[in-house]
PyMOL commands that place a pseudoatom at each C-alpha (Angstrom):
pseudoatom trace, name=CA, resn=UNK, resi=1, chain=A, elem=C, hetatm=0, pos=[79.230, 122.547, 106.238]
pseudoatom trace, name=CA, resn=UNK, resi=2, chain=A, elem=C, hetatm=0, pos=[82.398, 121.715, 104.410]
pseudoatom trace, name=CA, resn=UNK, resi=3, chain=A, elem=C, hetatm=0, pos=[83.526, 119.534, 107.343]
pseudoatom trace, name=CA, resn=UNK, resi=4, chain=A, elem=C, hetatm=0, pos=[80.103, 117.686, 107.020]
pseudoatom trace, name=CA, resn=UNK, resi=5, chain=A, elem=C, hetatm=0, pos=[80.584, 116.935, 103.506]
pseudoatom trace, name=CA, resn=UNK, resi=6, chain=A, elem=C, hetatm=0, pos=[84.041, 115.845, 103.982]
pseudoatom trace, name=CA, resn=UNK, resi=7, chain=A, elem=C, hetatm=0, pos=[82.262, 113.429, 106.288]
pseudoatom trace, name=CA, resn=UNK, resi=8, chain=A, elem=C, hetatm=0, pos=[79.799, 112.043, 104.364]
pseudoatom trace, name=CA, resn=UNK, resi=9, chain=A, elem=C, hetatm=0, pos=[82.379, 111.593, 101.222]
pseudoatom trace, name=CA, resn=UNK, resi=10, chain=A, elem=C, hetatm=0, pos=[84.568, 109.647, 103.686]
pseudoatom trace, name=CA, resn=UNK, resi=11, chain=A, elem=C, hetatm=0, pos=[82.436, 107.389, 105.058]
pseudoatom trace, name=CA, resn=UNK, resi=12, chain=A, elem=C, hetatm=0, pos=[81.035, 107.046, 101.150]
pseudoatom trace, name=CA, resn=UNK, resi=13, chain=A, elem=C, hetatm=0, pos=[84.213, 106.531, 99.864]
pseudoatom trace, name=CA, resn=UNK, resi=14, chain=A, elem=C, hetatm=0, pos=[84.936, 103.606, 102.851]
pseudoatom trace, name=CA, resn=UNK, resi=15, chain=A, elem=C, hetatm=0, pos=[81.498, 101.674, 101.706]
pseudoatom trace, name=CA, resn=UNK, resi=16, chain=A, elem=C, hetatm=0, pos=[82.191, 101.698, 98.201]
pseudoatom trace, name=CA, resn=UNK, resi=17, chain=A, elem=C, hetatm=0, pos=[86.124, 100.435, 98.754]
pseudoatom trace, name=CA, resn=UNK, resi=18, chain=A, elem=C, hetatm=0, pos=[84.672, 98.105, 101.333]
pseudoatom trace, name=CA, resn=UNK, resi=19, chain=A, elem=C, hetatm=0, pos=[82.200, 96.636, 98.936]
pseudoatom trace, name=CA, resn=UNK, resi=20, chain=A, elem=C, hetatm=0, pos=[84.960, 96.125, 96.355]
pseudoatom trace, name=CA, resn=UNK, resi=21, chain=A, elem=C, hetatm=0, pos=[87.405, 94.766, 97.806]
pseudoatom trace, name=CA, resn=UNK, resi=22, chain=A, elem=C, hetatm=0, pos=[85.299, 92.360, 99.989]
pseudoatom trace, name=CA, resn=UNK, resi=23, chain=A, elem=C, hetatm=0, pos=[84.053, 91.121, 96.384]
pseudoatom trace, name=CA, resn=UNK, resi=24, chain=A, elem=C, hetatm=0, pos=[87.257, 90.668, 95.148]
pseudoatom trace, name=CA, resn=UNK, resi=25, chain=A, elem=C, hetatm=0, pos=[88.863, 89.099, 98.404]
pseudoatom trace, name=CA, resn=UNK, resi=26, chain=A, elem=C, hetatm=0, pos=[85.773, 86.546, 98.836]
pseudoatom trace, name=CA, resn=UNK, resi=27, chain=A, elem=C, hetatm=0, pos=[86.237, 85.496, 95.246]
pseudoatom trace, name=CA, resn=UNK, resi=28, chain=A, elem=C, hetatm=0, pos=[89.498, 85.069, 95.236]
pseudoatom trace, name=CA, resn=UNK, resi=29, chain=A, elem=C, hetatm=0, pos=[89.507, 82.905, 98.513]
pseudoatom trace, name=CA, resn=UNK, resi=30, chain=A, elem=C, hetatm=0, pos=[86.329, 80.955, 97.382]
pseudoatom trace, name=CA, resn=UNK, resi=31, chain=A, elem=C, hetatm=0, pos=[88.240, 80.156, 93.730]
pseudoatom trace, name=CA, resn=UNK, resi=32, chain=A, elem=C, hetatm=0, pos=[91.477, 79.358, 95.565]
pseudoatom trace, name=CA, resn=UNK, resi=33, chain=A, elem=C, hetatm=0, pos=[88.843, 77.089, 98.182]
pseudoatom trace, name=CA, resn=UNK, resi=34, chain=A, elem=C, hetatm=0, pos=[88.018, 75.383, 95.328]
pseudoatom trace, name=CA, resn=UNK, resi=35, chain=A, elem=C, hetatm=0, pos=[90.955, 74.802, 93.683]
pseudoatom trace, name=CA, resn=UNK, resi=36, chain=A, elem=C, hetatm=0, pos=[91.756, 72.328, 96.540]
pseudoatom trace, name=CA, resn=UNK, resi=37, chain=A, elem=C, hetatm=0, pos=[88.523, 70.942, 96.832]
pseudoatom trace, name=CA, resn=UNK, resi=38, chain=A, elem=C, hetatm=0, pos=[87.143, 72.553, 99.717]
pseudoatom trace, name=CA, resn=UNK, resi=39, chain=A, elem=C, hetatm=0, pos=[83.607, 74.440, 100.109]
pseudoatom trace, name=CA, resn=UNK, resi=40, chain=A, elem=C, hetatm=0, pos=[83.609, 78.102, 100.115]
pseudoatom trace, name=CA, resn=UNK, resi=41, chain=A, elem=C, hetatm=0, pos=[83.547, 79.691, 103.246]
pseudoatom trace, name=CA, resn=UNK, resi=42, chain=A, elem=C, hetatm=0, pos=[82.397, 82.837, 105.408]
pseudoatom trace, name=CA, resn=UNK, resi=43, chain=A, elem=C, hetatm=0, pos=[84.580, 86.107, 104.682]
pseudoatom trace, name=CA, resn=UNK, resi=44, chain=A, elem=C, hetatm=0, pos=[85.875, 85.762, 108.084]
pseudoatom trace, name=CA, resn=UNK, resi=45, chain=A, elem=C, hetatm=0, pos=[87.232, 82.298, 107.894]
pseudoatom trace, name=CA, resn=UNK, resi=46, chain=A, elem=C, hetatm=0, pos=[88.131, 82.025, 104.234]
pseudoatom trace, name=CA, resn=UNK, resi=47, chain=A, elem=C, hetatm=0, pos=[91.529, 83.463, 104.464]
pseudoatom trace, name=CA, resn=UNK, resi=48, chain=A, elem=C, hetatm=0, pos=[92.700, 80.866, 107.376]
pseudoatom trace, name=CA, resn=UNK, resi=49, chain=A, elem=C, hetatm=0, pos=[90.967, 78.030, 105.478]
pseudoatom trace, name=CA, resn=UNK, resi=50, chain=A, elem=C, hetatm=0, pos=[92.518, 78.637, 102.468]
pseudoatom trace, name=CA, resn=UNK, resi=51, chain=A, elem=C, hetatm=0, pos=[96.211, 78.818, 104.425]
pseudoatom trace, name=CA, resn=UNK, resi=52, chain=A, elem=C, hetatm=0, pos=[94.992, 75.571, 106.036]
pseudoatom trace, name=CA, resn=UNK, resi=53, chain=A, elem=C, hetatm=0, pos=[93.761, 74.007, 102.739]
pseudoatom trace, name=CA, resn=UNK, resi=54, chain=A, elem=C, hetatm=0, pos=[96.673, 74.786, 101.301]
pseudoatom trace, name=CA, resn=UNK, resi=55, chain=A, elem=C, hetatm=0, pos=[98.946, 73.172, 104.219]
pseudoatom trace, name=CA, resn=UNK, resi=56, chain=A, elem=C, hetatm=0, pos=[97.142, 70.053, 104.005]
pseudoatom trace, name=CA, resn=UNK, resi=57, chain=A, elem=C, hetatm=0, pos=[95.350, 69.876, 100.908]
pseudoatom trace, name=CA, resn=UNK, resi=58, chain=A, elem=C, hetatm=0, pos=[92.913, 67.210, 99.941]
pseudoatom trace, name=CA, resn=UNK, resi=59, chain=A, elem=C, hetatm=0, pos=[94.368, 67.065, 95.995]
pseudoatom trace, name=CA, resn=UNK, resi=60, chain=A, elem=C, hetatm=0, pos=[97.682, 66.259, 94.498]
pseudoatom trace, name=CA, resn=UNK, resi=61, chain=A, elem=C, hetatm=0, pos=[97.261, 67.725, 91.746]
pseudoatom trace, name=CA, resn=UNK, resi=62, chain=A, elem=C, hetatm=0, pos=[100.540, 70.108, 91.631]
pseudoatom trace, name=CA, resn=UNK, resi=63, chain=A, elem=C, hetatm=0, pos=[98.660, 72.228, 89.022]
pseudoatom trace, name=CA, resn=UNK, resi=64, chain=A, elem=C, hetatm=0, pos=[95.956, 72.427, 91.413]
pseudoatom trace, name=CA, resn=UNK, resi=65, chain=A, elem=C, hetatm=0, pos=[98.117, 73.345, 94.183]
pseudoatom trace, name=CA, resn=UNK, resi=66, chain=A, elem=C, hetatm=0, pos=[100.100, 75.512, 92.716]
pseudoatom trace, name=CA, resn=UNK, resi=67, chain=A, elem=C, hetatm=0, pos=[97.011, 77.942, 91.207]
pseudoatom trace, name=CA, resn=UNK, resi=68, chain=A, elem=C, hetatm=0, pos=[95.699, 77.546, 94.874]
pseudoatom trace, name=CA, resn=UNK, resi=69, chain=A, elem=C, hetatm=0, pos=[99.326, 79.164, 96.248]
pseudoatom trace, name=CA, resn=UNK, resi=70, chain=A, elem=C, hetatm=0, pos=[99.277, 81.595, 93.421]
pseudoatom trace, name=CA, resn=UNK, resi=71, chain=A, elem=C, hetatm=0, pos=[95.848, 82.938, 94.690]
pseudoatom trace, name=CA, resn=UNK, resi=72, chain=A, elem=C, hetatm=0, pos=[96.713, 82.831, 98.453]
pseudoatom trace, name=CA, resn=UNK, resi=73, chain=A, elem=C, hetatm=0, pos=[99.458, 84.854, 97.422]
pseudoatom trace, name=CA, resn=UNK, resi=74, chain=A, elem=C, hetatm=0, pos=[97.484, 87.447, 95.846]
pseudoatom trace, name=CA, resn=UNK, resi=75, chain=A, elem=C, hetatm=0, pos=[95.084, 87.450, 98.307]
pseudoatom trace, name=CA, resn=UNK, resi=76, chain=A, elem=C, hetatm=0, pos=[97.457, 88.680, 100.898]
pseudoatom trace, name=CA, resn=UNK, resi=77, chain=A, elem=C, hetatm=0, pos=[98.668, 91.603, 98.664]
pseudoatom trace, name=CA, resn=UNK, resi=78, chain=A, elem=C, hetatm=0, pos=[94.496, 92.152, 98.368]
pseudoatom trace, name=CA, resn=UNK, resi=79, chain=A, elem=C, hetatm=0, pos=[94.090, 92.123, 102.315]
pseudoatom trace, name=CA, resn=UNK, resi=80, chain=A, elem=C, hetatm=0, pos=[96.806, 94.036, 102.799]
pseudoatom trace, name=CA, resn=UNK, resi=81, chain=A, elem=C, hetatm=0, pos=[95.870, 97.265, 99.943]
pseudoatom trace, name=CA, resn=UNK, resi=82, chain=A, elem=C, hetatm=0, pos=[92.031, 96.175, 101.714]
pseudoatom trace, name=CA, resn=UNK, resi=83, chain=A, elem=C, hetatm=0, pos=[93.212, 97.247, 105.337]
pseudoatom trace, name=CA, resn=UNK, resi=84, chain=A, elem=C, hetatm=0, pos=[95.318, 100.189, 103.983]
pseudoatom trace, name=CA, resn=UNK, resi=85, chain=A, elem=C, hetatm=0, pos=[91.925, 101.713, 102.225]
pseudoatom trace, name=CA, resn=UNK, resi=86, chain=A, elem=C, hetatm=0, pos=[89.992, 101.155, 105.194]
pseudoatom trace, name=CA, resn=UNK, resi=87, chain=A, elem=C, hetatm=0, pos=[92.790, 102.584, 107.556]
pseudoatom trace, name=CA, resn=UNK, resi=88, chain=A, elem=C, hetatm=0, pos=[92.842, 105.644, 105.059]
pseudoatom trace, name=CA, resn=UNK, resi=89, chain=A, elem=C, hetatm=0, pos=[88.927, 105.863, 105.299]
pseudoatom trace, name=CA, resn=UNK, resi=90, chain=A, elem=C, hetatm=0, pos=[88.765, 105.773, 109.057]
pseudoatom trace, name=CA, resn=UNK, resi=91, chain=A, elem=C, hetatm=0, pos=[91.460, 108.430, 109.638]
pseudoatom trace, name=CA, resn=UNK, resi=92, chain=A, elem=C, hetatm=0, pos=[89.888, 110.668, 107.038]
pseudoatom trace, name=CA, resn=UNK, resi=93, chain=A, elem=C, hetatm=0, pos=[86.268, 110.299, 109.205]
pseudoatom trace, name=CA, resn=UNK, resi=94, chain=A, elem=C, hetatm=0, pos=[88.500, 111.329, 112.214]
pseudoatom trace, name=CA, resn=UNK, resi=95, chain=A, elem=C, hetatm=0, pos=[89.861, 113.985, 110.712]
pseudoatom trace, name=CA, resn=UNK, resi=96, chain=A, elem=C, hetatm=0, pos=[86.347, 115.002, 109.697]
pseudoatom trace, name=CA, resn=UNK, resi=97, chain=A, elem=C, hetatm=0, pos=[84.152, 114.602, 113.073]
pseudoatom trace, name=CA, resn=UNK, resi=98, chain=A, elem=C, hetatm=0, pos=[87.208, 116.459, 114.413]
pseudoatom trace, name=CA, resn=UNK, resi=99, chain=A, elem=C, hetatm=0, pos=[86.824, 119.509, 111.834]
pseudoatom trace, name=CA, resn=UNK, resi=100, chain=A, elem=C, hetatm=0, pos=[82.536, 119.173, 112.521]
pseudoatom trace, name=CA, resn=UNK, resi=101, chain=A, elem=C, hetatm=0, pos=[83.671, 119.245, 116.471]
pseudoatom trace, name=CA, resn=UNK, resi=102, chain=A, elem=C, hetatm=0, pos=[85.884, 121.760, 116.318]
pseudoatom trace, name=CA, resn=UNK, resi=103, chain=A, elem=C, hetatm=0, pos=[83.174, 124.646, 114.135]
pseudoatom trace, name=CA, resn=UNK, resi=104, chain=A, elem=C, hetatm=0, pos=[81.865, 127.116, 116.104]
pseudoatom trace, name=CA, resn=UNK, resi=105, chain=A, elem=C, hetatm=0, pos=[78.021, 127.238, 116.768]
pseudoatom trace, name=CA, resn=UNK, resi=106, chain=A, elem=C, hetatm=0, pos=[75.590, 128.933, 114.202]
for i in range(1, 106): cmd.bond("trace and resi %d" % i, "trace and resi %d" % (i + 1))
show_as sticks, trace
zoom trace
């Protein structure tokens, strides 16, 4: 029982991080997007469009630019804490399942 509830806070715990951070990544990337004058883009692309925007940007504003870099910066600390919270989630559901598989039989 306690093994199961472990589970289901895990996997709870994973879907609300997930939702978070995939809010605050996609706006991030989509402000930076803009910044250079680009359209906003699918979570899965944004990050390498922004690093392309930003290597060949359509704008020279330098005030533009530079927000732009500030926000791809801060994106990749984002992504990284992003990974690290779902790595955390996933090994915790592991550890779980493992607990759930390892009970003996009522």
């Amino acid at each position: 029982m306690a093994a199961r509830l472990a589970l289901e806070r895990a996997q709870g715990e994973m879907e609300q991080s997930d939702v978070k951070m995939l809010l605050r990544i996609r706006s991030m990337t989509n402000a930076g997007l803009r910044a250079l004058g680009e359209q906003p883009a699918l979570l899965t692309s944004e990050y390498k469009r922004l690093e392309a925007a930003l290597a060949n940007p359509k704008t020279q504003d330098p005030a533009r630019i530079a927000t732009a870099r500030e926000t791809f910066t801060r994106l990749g600390v984002e992504m990284k804490v992003y990974t690290d919270l779902e790595t955390m989630a996933v090994e915790q559901m592991k550890h779980a399942l493992q607990l759930i598989e390892s009970a003996p039989a009522n």
